[in-house]
C-alpha positions as CSV (number, residue, x, y, z in Angstrom):
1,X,-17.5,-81.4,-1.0
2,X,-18.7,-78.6,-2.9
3,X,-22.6,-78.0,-3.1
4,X,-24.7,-76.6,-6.1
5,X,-25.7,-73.3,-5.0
6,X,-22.5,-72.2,-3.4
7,X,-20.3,-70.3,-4.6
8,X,-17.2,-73.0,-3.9
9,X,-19.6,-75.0,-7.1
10,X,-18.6,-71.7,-9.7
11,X,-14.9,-71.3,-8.9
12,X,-13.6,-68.1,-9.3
13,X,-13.6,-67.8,-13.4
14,X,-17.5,-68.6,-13.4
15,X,-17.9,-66.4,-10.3
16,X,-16.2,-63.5,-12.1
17,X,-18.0,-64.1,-14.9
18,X,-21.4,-64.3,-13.1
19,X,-20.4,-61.2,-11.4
20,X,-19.4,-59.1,-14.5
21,X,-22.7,-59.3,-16.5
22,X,-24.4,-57.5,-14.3
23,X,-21.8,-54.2,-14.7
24,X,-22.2,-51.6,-16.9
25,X,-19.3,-49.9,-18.0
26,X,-19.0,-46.5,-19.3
27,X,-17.2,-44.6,-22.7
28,X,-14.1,-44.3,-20.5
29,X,-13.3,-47.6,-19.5
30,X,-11.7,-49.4,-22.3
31,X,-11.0,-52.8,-20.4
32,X,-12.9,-53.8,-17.2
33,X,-13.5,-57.2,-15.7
34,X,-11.2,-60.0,-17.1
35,X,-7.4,-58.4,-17.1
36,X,-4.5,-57.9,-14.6
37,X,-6.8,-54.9,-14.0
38,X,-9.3,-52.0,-15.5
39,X,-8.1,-49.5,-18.0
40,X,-9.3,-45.7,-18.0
41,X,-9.0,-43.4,-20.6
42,X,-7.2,-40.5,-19.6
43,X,-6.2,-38.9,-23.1
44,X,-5.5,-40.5,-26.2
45,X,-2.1,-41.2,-25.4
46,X,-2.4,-42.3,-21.7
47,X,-4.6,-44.4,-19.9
48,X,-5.2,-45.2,-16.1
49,X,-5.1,-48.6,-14.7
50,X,-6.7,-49.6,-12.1
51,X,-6.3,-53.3,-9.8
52,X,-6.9,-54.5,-6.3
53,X,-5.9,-57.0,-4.4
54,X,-7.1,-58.9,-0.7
55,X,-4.8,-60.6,1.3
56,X,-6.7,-62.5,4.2
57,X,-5.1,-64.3,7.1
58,X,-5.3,-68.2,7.4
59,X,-6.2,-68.0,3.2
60,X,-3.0,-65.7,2.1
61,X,-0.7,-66.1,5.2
62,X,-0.4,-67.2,8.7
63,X,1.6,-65.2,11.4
64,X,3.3,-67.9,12.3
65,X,4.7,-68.3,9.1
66,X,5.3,-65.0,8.3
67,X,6.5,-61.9,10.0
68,X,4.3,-58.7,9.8
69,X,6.8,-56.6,7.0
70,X,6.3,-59.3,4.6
71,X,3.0,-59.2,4.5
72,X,2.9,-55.9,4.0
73,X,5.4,-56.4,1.0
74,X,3.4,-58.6,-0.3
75,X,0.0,-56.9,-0.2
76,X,1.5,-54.0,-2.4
77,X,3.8,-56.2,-4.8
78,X,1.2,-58.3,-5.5
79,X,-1.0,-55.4,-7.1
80,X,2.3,-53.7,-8.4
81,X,2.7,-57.0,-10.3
82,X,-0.7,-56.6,-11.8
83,X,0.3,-53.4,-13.2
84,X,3.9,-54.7,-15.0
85,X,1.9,-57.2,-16.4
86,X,-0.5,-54.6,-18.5
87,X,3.0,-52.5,-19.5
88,X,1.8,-49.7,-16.8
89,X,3.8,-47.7,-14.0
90,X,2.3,-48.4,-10.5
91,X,1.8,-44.5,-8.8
92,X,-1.0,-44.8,-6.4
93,X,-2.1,-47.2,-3.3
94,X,-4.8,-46.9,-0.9
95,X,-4.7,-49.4,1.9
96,X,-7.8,-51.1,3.9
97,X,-7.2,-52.7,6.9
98,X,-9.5,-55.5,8.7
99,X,-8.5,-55.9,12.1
100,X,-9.4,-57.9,15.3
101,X,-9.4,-55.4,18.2
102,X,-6.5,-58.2,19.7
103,X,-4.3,-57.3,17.3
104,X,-1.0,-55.9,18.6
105,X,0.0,-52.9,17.6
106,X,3.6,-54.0,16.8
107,X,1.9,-56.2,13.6
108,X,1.0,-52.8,12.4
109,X,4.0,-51.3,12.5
110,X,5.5,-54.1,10.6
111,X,2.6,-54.4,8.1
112,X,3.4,-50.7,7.4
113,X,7.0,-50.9,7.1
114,X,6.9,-53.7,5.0
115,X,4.4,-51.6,2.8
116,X,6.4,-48.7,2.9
117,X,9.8,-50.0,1.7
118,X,8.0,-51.6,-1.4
119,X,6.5,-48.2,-2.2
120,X,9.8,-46.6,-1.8
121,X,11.2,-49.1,-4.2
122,X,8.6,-48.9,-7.0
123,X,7.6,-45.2,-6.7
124,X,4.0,-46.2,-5.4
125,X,2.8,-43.4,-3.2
126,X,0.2,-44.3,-0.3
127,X,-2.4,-41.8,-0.3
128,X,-5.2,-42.9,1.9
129,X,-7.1,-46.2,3.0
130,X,-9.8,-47.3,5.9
131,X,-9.7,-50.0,8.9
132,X,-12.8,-52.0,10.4
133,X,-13.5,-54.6,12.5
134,X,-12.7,-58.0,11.2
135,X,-12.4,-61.3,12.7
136,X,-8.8,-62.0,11.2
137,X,-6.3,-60.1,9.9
138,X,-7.3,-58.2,6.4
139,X,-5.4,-56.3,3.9
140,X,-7.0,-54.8,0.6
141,X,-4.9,-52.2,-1.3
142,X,-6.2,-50.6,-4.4
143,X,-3.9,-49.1,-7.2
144,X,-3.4,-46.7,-9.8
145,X,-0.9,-46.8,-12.5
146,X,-0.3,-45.3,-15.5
147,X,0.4,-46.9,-18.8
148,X,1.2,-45.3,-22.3
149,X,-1.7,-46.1,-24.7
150,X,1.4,-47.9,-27.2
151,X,2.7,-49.7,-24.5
152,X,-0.6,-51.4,-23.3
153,X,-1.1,-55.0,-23.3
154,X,-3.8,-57.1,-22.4
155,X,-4.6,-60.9,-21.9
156,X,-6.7,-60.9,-24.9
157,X,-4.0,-60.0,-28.0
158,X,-1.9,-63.5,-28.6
159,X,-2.6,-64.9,-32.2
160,X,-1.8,-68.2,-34.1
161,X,2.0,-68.4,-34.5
162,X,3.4,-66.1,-31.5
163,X,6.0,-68.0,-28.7
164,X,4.9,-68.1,-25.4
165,X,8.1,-67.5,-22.9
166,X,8.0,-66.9,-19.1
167,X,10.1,-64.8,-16.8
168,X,12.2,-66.4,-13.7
169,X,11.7,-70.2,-12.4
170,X,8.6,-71.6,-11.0
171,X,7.4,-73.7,-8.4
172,X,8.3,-74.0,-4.7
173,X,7.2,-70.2,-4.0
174,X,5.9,-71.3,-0.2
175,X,8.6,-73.9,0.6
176,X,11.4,-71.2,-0.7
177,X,9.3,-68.3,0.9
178,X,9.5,-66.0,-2.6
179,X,5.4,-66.4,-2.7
180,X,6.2,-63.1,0.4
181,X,9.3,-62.4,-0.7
182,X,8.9,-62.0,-4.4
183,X,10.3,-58.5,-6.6
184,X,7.4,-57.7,-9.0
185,X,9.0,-57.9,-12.4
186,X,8.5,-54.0,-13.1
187,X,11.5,-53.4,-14.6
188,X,11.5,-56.6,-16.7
189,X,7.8,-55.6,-18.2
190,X,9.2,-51.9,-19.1
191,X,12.2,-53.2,-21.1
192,X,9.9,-56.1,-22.8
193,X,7.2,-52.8,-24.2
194,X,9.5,-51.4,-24.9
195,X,12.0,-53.5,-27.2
196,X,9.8,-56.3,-28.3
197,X,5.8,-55.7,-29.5
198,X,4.4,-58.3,-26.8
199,X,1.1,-59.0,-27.8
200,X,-0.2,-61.0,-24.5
201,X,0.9,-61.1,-21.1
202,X,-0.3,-62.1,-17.5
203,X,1.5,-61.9,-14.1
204,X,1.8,-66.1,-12.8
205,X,-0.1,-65.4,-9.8
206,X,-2.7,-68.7,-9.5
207,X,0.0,-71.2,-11.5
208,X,1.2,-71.5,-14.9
209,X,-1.2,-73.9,-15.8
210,X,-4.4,-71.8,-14.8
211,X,-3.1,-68.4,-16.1
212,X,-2.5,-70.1,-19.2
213,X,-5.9,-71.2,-19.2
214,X,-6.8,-67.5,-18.5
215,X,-4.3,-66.5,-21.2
216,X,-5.9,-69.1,-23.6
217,X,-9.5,-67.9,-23.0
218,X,-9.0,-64.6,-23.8
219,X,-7.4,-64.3,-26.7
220,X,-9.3,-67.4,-28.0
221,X,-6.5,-69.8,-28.6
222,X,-4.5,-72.7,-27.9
223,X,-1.4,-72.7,-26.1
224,X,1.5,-75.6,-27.1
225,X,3.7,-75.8,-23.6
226,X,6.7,-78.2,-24.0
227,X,7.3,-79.9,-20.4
228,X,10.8,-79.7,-20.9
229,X,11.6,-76.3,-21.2
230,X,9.5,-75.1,-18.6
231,X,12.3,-73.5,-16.1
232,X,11.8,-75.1,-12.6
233,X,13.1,-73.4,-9.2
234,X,15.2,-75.5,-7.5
235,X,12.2,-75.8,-4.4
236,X,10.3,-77.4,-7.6
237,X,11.4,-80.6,-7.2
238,X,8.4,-81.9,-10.1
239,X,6.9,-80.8,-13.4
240,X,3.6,-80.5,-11.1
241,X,4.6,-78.2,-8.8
242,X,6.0,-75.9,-11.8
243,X,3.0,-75.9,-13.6
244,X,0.3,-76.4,-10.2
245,X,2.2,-73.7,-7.6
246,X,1.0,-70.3,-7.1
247,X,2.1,-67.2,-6.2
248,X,5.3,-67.1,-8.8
249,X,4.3,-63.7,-9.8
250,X,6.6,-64.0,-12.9
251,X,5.3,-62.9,-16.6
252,X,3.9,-64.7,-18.7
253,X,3.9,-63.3,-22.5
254,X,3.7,-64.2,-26.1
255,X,5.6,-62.3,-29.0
256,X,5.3,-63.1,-32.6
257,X,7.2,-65.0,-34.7
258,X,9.4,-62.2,-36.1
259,X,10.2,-60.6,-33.1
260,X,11.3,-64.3,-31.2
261,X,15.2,-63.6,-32.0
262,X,15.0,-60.2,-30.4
263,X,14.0,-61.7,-27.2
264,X,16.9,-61.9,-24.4
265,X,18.1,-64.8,-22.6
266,X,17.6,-62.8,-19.7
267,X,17.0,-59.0,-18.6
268,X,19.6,-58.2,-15.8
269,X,19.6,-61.5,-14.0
270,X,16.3,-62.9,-14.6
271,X,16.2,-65.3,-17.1
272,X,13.6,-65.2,-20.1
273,X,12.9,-68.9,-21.4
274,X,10.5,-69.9,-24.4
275,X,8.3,-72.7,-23.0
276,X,5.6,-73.1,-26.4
277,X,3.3,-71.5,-29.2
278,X,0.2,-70.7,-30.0
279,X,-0.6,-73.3,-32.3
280,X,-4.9,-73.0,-33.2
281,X,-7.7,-70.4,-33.2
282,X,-10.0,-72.0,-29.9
283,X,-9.6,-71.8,-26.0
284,X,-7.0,-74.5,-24.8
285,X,-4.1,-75.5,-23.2
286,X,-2.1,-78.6,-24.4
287,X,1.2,-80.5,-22.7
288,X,3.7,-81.8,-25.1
289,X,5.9,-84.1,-23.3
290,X,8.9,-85.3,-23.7
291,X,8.5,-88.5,-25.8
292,X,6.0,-85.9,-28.1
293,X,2.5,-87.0,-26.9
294,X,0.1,-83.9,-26.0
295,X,-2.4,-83.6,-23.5
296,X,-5.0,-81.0,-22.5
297,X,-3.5,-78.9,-19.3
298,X,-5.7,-79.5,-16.6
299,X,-4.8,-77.2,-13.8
300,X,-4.8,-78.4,-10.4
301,X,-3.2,-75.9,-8.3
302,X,-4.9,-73.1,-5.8
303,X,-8.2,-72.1,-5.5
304,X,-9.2,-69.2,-4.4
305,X,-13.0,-70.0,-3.5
């Protein structure tokens, strides 16, 4: 039961959004609450960017489940992911730890290893970071990245008439183990600014069906999904869990019309798939099914708060 007053009542969209009128930005910061993350000026032809991310035990993960290097994997993919999904380059990590004083040092070690192979992979160096005391396991990494000012792309840019298409499969990321496990699509975003003008995208982190939502409400329109040609993984054993399951960390991205023919079936081995259109100016997220009825996308998946 969630009571007025709490912060479980908001959800995180109204939280964020409760949080973020009280910030005051400055000339050089071109994009700050609302993206995959914050965009700095740096000169006219580069910008910084700038995300975080918290992973927190018994919310994120359990030991049991998983063993210490995935976590750390996933703490720094996670954020790395934030940074394909604005066009950037991910260069700089700092790491914050939150530690009961139980914890055995051999969880650190794997934390770290985990987090230094994915840094190794992706060119991320890790500068710095903190610990504290904390009554579970914590770990918050911020980082920088660096994206060319023609290469930037935000939440905000689809328009009336674009495709919407999706990287990879969804669904069944914590019975298949890929929500750990996952390889940010870095390379995939680089080749898409590069060939294709993308004007939206968003890394599938909460669910297809919310970040579409998040999609929908920043650029102001509504998004046409076709239930059919949404690509399921084979853990996804329903339409729900493609659209309701977290934690696919694919891309989501529209293109316009023009450009649709230039898009590839797939970039190495991942497959690209167009799943809809943007069909109206106005925040919303409509299901065509198969026999051609719509109805408004109500997402149902995780929550964070």
């Amino acid at each position: 039961m969630r009571r007025r007053g709490q912060v479980s009542s908001l959800g995180e969209v109204q939280l964020i959004q409760r949080i973020s009128r009280r910030l005051r930005g400055n000339p050089s910061v071109l994009v700050g609450v609302g993206d995959d993350a914050a965009v700095l000026r740096e000169t006219s032809k580069t910008h910084w960017l700038f995300a975080s991310d918290m992973l927190v035990e018994k919310v994120h993960f359990r030991r049991d489940d998983l063993a210490p290097q995935w976590i750390g994997w996933k703490a720094l993919a996670c954020n790395i992911s934030d940074i394909a999904a604005m066009g950037g380059v991910p260069r700089y990590a700092v790491i914050a730890l939150g530690l009961t004083p139980a914890t055995p040092v051999r969880v650190i070690d794997g934390l770290y290893a985990g987090l230094e192979r994915c840094a190794r992979r992706f060119g991320v160096a890790v500068v710095g970071g903190d610990t504290v005391r904390a009554p579970c396991l914590i770990i918050d990494v911020a980082i920088l990245g660096t994206v060319q000012a023609v290469h930037l792309v935000l939440r905000s840019g689809a328009h009336v008439g674009d495709s919407i298409f999706v990287t990879g499969r969804l669904g069944g990321s914590l019975a298949s183990g890929r929500h750990a496990t996952f390889t940010p699509r870095l390379r995939e975003a680089q080749w898409l600014v590069r060939h294709l003008p993308v004007q939206a995208m968003i890394d599938l982190s909460d669910g297809l069906a919310a970040d579409l939502w998040q999609l929908a409400r920043a650029s102001q329109v509504t998004l046409q999904v076709c239930a059919e040609a949404i690509p399921r993984s084979r853990f996804a054993t329903t339409l729900h869990q493609a659209l309701m399951d977290g934690e696919d960390f694919e891309l989501l991205f529209t293109v316009p019309s023009r450009a649709v023919r230039r898009v590839p079936k797939t970039i190495g081995r991942v497959p690209i798939t167009e799943i809809g259109r943007v069909i109206r100016r106005g925040a919303s997220v409509e299901l065509k099914e198969n026999d051609g009825q719509r109805e408004v996308l109500i997402p149902a998946g995780f929550r964070h708060l």
